[in-house]
N, C-alpha and C positions, 0 to 999 in steps of 0.2 A: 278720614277721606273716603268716598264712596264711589267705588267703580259705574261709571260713566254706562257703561253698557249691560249691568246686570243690576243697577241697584245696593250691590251690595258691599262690605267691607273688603277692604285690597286683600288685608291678610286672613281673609276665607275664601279657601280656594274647595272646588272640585269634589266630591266623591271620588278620587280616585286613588290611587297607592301613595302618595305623598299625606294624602289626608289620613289614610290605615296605620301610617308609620309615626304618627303625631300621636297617637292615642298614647297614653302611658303605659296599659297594660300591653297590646302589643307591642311597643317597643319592649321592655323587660323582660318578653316573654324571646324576640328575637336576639334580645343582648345577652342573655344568658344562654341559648340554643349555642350563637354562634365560639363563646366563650368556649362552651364544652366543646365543642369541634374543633376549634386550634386547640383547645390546652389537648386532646385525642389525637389531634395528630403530632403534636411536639413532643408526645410522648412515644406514640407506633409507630409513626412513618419516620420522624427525624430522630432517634432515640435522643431527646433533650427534655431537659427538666422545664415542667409546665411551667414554671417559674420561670424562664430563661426572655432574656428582654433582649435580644440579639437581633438588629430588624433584620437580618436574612433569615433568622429562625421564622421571624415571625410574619414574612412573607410568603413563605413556604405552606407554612399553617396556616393564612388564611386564604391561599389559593388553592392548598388541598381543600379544604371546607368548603369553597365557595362549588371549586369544581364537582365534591360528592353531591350537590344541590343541579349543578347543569348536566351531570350526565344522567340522572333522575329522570328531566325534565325532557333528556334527546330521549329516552325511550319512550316514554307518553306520548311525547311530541311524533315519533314513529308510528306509535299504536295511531294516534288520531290520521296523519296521513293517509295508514292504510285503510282503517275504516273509510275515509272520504274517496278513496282510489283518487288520492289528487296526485296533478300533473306535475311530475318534478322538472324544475329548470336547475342546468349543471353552467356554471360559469366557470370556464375555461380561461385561466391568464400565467403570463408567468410570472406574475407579482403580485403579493398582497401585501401591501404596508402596512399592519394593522397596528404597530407601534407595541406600546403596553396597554397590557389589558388587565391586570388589577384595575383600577379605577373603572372600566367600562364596565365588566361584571359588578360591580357593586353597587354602580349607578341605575344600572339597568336589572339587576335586583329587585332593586328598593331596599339595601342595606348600605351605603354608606355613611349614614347618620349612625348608625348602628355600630358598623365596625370602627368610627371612630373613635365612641364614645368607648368601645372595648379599650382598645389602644392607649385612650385614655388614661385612663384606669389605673393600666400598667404603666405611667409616663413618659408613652411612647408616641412622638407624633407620625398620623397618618401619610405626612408626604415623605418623609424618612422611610417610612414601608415602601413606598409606592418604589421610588427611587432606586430601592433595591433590584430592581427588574430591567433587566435587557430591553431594550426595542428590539424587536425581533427584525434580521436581516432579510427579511421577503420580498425587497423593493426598491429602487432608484428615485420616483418620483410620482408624478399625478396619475399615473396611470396605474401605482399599485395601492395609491391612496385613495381613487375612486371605487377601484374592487373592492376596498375595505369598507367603505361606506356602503356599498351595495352590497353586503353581506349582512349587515345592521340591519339594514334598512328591512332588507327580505324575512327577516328574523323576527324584526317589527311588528312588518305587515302580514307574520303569520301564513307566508309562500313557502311550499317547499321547495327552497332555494339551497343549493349547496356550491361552495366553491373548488376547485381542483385547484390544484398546483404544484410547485417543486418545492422538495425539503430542502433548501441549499441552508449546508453547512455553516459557508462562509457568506456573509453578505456582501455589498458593493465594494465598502473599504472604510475603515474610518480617519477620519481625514484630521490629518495637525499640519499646524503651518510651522515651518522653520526657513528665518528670515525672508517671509513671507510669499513663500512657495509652496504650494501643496506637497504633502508627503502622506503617501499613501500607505496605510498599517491594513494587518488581516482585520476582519470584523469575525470574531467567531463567538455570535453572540450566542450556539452553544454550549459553550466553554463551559459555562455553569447549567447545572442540572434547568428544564424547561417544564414547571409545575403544570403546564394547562395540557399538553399533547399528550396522547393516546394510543402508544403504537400497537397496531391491528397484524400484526405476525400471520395470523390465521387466514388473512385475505388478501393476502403478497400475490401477486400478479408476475408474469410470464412474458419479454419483451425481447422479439425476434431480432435480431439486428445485423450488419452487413451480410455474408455471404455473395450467393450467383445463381442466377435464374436457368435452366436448363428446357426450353421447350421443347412439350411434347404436344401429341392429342389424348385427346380421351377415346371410348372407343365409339363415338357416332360420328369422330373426324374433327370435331372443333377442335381448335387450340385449348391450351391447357398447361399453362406455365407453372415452373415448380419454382419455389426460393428454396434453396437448398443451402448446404453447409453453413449457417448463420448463427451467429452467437448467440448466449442469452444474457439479457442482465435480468435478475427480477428487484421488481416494481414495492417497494416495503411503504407501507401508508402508514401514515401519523393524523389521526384527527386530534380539533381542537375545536371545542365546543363556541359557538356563536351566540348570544343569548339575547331575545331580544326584547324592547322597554317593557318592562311590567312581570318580566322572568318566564312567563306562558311556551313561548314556545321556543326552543332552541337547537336551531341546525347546526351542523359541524362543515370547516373548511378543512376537507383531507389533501394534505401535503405527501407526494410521493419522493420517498429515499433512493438511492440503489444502490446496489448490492450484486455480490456477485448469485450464480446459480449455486456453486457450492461453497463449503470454504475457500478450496482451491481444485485444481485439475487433479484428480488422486493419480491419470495416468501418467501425467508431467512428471508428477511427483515419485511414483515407483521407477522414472525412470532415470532418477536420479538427480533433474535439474529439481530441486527445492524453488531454489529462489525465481525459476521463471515462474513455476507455479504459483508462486505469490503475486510474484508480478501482476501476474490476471487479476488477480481478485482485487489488487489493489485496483488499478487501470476501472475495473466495471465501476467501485466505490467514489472512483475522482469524478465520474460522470455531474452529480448532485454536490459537490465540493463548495462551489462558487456560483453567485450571481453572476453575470454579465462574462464572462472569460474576454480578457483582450482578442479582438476578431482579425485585429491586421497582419498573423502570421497565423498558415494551414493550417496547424495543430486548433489555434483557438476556434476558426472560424469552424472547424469541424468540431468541437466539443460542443458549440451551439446547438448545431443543426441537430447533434444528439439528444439535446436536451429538450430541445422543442418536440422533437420526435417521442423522446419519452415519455415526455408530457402528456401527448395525446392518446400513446398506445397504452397505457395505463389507465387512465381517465375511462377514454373508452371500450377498453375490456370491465372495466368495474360497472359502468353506467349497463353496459348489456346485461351484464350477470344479474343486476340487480332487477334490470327487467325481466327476463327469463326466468326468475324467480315464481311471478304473478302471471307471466302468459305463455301458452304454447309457441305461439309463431311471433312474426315479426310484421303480421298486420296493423297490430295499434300502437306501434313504435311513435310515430310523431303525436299520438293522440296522448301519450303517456311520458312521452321525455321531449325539455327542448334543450338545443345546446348553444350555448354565448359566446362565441369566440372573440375574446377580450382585446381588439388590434389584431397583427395579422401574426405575430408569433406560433396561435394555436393553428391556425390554417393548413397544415397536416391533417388535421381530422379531418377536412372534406376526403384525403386520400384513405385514413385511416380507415376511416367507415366502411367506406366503400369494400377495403381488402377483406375486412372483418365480415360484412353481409355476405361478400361473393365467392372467398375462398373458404373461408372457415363456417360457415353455414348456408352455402352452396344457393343462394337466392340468385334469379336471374337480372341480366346487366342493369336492365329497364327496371327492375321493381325497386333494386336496390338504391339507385339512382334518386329514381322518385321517391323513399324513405329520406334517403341521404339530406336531399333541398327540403324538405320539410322541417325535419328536424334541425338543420343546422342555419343559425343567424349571426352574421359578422358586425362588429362594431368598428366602424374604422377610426385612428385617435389621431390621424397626422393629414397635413397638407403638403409637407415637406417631400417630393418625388425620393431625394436621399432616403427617405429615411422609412419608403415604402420597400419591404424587404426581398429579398429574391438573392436564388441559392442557386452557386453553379449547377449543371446537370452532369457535372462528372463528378461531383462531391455525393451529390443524390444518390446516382449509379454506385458509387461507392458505400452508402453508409445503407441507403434502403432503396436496395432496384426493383425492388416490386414494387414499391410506390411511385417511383420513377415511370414504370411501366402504366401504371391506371392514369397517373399524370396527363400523359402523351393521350393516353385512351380518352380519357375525360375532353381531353383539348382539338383530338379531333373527329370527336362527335359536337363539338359544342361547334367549333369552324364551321363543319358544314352545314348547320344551323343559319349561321353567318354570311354565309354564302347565300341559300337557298331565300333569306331575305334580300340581301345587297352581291347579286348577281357581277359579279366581273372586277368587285373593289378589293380589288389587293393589298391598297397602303390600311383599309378597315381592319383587315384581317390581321395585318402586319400589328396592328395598334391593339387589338382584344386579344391577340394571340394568348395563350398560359405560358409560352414560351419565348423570350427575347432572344432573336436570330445576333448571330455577330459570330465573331472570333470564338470567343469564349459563350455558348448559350446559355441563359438563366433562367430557370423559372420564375414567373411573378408570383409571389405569395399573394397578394391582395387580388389577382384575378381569380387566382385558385380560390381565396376566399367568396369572392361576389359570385362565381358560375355554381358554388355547390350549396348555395344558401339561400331561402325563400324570403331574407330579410334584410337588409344593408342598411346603416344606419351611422350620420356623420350625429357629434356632441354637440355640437350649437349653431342657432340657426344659419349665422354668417357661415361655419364650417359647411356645412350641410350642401348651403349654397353653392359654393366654392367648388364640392366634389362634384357637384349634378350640372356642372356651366365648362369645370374645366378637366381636374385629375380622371374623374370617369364618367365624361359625358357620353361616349360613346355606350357607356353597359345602362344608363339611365336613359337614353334614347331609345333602348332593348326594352327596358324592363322599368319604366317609369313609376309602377307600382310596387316597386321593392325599395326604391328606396323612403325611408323617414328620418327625420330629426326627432333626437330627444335630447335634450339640451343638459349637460349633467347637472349633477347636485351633492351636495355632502349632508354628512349626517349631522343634525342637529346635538344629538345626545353627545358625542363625543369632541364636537368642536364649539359649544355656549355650556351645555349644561356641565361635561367634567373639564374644559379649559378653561372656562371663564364661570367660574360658580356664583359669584358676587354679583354680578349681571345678570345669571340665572334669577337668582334667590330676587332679585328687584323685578325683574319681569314677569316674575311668577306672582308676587307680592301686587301687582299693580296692575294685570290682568287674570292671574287664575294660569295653570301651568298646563292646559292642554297645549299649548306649540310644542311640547315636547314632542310628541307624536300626530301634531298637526300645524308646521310654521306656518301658515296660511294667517293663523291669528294671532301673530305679531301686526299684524295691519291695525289691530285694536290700541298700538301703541300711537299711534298719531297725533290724539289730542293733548297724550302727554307730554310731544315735542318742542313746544316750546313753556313747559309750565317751570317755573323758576325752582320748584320742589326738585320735581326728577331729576333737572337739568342738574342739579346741585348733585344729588348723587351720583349718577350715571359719572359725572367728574370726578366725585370721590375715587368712585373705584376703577377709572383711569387712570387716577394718577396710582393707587394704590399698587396693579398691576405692573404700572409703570417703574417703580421702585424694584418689584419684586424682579422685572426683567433688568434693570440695575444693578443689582445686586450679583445677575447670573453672568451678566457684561465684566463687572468688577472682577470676576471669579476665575473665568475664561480667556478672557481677550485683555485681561490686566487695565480696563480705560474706566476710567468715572466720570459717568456721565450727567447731565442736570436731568434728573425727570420731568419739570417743568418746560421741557425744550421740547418741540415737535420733535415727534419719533418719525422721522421717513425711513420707512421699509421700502427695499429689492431684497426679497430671499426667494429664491429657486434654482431649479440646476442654473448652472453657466455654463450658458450656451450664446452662440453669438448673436441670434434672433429673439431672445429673450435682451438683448441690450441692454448688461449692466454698464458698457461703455457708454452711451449716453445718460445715464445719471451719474457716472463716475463726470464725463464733460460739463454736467449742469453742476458739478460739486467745484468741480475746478473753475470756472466761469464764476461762479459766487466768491470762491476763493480771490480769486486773481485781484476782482472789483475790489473786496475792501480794503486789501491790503496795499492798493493804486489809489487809493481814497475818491474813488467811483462811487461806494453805493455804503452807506451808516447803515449798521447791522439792527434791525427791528427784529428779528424773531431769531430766537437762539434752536439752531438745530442738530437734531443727532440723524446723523444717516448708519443706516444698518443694513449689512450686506452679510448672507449667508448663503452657502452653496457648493454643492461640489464639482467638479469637473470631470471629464471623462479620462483614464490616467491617458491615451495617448491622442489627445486632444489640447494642442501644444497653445492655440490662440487661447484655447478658454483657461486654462491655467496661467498663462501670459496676464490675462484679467486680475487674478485672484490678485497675482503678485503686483499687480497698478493699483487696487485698491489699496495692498496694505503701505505701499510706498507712497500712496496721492496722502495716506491716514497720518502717515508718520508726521509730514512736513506739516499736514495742517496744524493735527494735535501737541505738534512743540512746538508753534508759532504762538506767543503769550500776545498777538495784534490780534488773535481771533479766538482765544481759549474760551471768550465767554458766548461764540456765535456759531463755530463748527466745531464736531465732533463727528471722526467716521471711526466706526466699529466694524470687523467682519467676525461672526461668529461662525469660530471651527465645527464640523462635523452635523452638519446638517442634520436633521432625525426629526420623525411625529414627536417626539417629547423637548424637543428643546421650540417644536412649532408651534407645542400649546404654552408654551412661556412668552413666546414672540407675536404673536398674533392677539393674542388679547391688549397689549400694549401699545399696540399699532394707533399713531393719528392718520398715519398716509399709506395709503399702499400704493406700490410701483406696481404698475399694470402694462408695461410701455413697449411687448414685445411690436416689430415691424407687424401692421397691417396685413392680415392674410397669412399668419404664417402660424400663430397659435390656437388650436382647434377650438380648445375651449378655457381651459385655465380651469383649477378649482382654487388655489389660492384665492383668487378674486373673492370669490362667495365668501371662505371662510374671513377675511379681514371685513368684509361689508357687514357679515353677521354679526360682529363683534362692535361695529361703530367707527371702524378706519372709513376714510372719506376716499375716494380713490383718483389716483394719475393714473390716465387711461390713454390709448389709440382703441379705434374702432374696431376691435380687433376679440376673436373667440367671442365667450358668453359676456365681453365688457361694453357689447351693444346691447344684450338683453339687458344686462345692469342696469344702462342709461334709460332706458324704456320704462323698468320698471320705475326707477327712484325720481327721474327728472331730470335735466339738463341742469337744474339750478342746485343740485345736489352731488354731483360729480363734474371731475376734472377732465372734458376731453381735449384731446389737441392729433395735432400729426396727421398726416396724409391716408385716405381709405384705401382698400382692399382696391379698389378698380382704379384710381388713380397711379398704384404705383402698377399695378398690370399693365397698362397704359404705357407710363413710362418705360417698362420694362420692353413690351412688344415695340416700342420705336426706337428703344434706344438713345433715350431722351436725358438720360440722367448721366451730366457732370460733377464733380464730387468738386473740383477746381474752380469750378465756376460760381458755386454758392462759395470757396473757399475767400476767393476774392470781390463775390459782392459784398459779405457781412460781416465786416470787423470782429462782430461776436466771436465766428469760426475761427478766424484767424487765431483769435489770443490765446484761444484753447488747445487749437492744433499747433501751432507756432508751441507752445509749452511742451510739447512732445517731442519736437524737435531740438528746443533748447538744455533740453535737460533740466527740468525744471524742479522733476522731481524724479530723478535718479541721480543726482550731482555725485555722487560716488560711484556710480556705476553707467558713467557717460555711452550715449547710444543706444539702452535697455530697452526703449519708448519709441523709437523713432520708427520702427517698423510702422506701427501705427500712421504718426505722417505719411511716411511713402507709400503706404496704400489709398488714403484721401488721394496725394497727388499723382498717384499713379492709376486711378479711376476706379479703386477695387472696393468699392461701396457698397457691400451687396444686401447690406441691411439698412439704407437708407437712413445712415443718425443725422447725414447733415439737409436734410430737406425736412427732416422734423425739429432740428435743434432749437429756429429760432422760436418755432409756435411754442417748443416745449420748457423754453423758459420763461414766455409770455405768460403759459399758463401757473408754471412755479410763483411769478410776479403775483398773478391773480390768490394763488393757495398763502401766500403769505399775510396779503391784505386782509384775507378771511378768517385766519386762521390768530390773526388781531383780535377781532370781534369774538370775543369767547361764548356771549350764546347765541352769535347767529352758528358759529364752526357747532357749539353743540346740536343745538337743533339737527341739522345736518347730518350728524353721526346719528342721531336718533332717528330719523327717518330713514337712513341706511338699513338698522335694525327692522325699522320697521316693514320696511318694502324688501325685504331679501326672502320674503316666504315661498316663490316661484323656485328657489335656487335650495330646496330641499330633495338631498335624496328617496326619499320617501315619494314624493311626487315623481321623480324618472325611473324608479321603479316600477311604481302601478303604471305610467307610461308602455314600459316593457313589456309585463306585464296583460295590459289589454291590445296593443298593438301589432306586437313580435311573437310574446309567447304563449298565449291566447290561456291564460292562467287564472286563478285568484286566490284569494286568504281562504284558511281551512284555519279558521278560530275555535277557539274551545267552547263547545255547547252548539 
């Protein structure tokens, strides 16, 4: 067969590092290099016999091997920086989901061929190695799985790009269900030794914290406040190498630990109290313990605010020193750093800076100021007011009054700004304040973010929309040229090429494998969308995947499933505007009909639900447990064992995401309209060939733009019509209850006990919030479009190559929704950057 656009044979691909790695002699030459490097280090580092076939030995050995290769590669990759004098961007978050990274380093090598054929060898299969590996606890959800991509990405595209963040000990929690309630375990991924991080002792950092402000003057009369008595914790960094496709160049994401200033207080200690003395140093150490601390009692809500704090004063003592390294003063600060504040968590550093320029290097208010907005650029990730963050100001006063103080400072220089445009408008003032007036006054982290930053920027375009019409149209009526859309994107290399290898290996085969580092040219797949060859395989190796995520279903959640049966996926956190209760209602609605001898079952399905909940977030856990209760009754009804099957798979993680998404026929996309910023799920199932259930809602409008109407699933009401509804007050939950029999059978089963019959009453809360008008996610004004369209996906999904085609042009049109692409976005936009390639 002959590629359509170059003339030439499928299976000649590129000059490029896959072609290098075909040759015989260099492979042999890398298969034996690599060999001596584990059997060197099963012998020095792990004292184990090089013979030893043990896959934690031998995960070990080759993530020490791989890693003497990337730290190589960070010092070169340093030397060229500095020669270029390029501009470093520092991305500030407090999560990185990067999952496992054996497989990414090897991919992004150019050695997995390699190390498996070692492994080989020995009898030992590569995904048995791989498996040995933690997913590292860095993360909750999309928002630490898009830092991750954008760490690749930058690594990729040869920016020098580095990540900050918190070492936390403990991750979210790993989640088991017992009779089917979540139950929350430590994640202390850890536990076991961590082959890739790199603790930097030598460059531990110094981090002031509570105390009392004592004003004075100076001696020309200004003011001149002191923080006095304040503790210290210091700041212990752990880098981990980033590597990006082609091995060229590789940045590190440094994770900061803490730690006390000494072992313990020696004068505690002489004085006889020991164990207070410990006390301390444990107390500094609990700081970095845990992701997310429960927020709804003082203790947690204040370990937060410390973290975030620590976050930044860490971060940005390191980003300085590293500047002050190369320049006397603090003139080409923004010309030389920019800073990304990842959502409003890091939004501290507009104060941090500022304390940092004007106390501790004595620069005036105004210069500082104007370094500060240059250098710093916010990303906002949410639409949700809830969920825009903001911290009492007596908690502030308490943990850091000095920043408290610049706070105030910042916010009433910015007022009268405010003023001096919009003369006499109070409620204006009231609304931009940095400060929310009431009982209890709080600062707004997301104004503090938008007034100290030259860059605003929502994830997709609907989102974008949304912040600049409603959340902050007032700061975009200010400053209409700060804000931009960059729509996100995920990594190609980590979510087709190492989760879906088979798919790779055919797409690379059938066009040539530059998409690896340019999806743009997946668009060359189009005229293979409907040819009966590919369609034939691209099935193969759905179902193949299919099987393999069968097998992990088997393993896990104890259900056998048919592969053959449409896979509909819902996996993401559970949350109630992510609405897995409306496809849990469209499962029961299917349910009810056939077993009423309503509707003959034509498409046998498996629905798959995975996700965690917040532990003191009572509805969304109330979910998990409807799922596995609605699962129970179906999957022991032998009326439908051969047409429904629900599965929930425990403990959510990037590793059990690259099992589940390549397996996907459907993805659930179905959060309420306006409420989801951008989604990346979306991309990565689209990437893979899932067809997608959508509302108009995040980047599931660029989706539709990109692929076609005739290509995906839309349904449910838009972004302005439920505003609409909402500003009048238009929405009865009772009234579609009682126009559309549909509604009824399903809520009426909630009521009935339909499926908690041993546990009568479990469900009914649900009813009496329909009939008590408490709708706030709108599933019954979308339920009936959203089974019309289920009606629609099954019809299609008959026709086996019109559903493939479909999925193939999925593949093909997803190249806009590469991270790679919303980085160079950042890149030329925000951080006024570029590649500093080798030569």
């Amino acid at each position: 067969m002959i590629d359509k656009f170059t003339d030439r044979p499928h299976n000649v691909l590129n000059n490029t590092l896959q072609d290098l790695l075909m040759k015989p002699d260099y492979l042999q030459s890398s298969k034996s290099s690599l060999k001596a490097s584990m059997d060197y280090h099963l012998r020095c580092s792990l004292c184990k016999e090089a013979s030893s076939k043990e896959c934690r030995d031998l995960f070990l050995a080759t993530a020490f091997s791989l890693r003497d290769q990337m730290t190589e590669k960070i010092l070169e990759t340093e030397r060229r920086y500095q020669q270029a004098k390029a501009k470093r961007v520092y991305y500030l978050s407090m999560e990185f989901l990067i999952g496992r990274l054996l497989g990414d380093a090897l991919h992004n090598l150019g050695l997995i061929d390699v190390c498996r054929n070692v492994l080989a060898d020995a009898g030992i299969d590569i995904e048995e190695v791989q498996e040995q590996e933690n997913d590292a606890g860095l993360g909750n959800g999309g928002l630490g799985r898009l830092a991750a991509c954008f760490l690749d990405s930058m690594a990729t595209l040869s920016i020098a790009g580095f990540g900050y963040g918190i070492h936390y000990e403990y991750g979210l929690f790993k989640q088991e269900i017992d009779n089917g309630y979540q139950k929350e375990k430590p994640d202390n991924w850890l536990a076991e030794f961590n082959p890739w991080e790199i603790k930097r002792t030598d460059e531990k950092c110094i981090v002031p914290i509570y105390g009392r402000i004592e004003h004075f003057q100076d001696r020309a009369g200004d003011y001149n406040p002191m923080w006095l008595d304040w503790k210290v914790i210091m700041g212990i960094p752990f880098d981990t190498p980033v590597v990006g496709y082609g091995g060229k160049t590789v940045n590190w994401l440094r994770l900061y630990g803490a730690g006390s200033s000494t072992d313990f207080d020696i004068q505690i200690f002489n004085e006889g109290d020991y164990f207070r003395a410990v006390e301390q140093k444990v107390a500094s150490e609990t700081i970095t313990k845990m992701l997310y601390p429960l927020d709804t009692l003082k203790s947690g809500k204040e370990l937060r605010l410390v973290q975030e704090y620590f976050l930044v004063a860490c971060s940005l003592r390191d980003i300085v020193r590293r500047y002050l390294k190369d320049h006397e003063n603090f003139d080409r600060f923004p010309h030389a750093v920019a800073i990304q504040m990842n959502d409003t968590h890091p939004s501290l550093a507009v104060a941090e800076l500022m304390r940092l320029l004007v106390d501790e290097y004595a620069l005036p208010w105004d210069h500082a100021w104007e370094l500060t907005q240059k250098t710093l650029a916010y990303t906002n990730h949410t639409i949700l007011s809830e969920a825009l963050e903001k911290w009492p100001v007596s908690l502030l006063e308490q943990v850091i009054p000095r920043h408290l103080q610049i706070i105030y400072e910042i916010n009433a220089r910015f007022l009268q700004k405010v003023t001096y445009l919009h003369p006499g408008n109070v409620d204006l003032l009231r609304r931009m304040s940095l400060i929310e007036e009431g009982e209890n006054k709080q600062v707004r982290m997301a104004h503090l973010a938008m007034v100290g930053s030259h860059s605003i920027n929502g994830v997709s375009a609907l989102h974008t929309d949304i912040l600049k019409k409603n959340n902050f149209a007032d700061f975009h009526a200010m400053w209409p040229d700060r804000f931009v859309n960059i729509t996100n994107g995920i990594t190609q290399r980590r979510w087709l090429l190492k989760a879906n290898p088979q798919l790779a290996q055919l797409i690379s085969k059938t066009i040539g494998d530059a998409w690896i580092t340019d999806l743009s040219q997946l668009k060359r797949l189009e005229p293979y969308a409907d040819e009966p060859a590919f369609q034939k395989e691209f099935r193969k190796i759905k179902l193949a995947n299919k099987e393999r995520l069968g097998g992990t279903i088997s393993r896990t959640a104890w259900i056998t499933v048919n592969p053959e049966s449409l896979f509909d996926v819902h996996v993401k956190r559970i949350h109630e505007y992510k609405r897995q209760l409306l496809k849990v209602m469209h499962i029961i609605y299917e349910y009810l009909r056939i077993i009423r001898g309503e509707k003959k079952h034509t498409v046998a399905r498996t629905f798959i639900f995975a996700g965690k909940a917040a532990p003191g977030y009572w509805v969304a856990k109330q979910m998990i447990k409807l799922i596995h209760n609605v699962g129970q009754v179906i999957n022991s009804d032998k009326r439908v064992q051969d047409a429904l099957k629900i599965v929930f798979l425990p403990d959510y993680r990037v590793s059990l995401a690259e099992k589940i998404i390549p397996a996907a026929d459907l993805s659930e996309q179905i959060s309420m309209a306006g409420t989801e910023a951008s989604g990346t799920g979306n991309m990565k199932f689209m990437l893979n060939g899932a067809l997608t259930a959508g509302t108009l809602d995040g980047a599931n409008v660029e989706m539709l733009e990109e692929v076609g109407a005739e290509n995906i699933f839309i349904f449910g009401l838009k972004a302005e019509e439920i505003a609409e509804m909402e500003r009048k007050s238009s929405y009865r939950p009772t009234e579609y209850y009682h126009r559309h029999p549909e509604i009824r059978l399903v809520i009426d089963a909630f009521r009935d006990n339909v499926f908690s019959p041993s546990e009568p009453g479990l469900f009914q809360w649900i009813y009496h919030r329909f009939m008590n008008e408490e709708d706030y996610y709108f599933h019954l004004p979308d339920f009936i479009s959203y089974i019309r369209v289920q009606e629609k996906i099954e019809k299609e999904y008959r026709n086996t190559a019109s559903w493939t085609k479909k999925a193939i042009l999925n593949i093909a049109r997803s190249g806009k929704f590469s991270s790679d692409r919303a980085v160079s976005e950042y890149a030329g936009l925000i951080w006024n950057t570029e590649s500093v390639k080798e030569g």
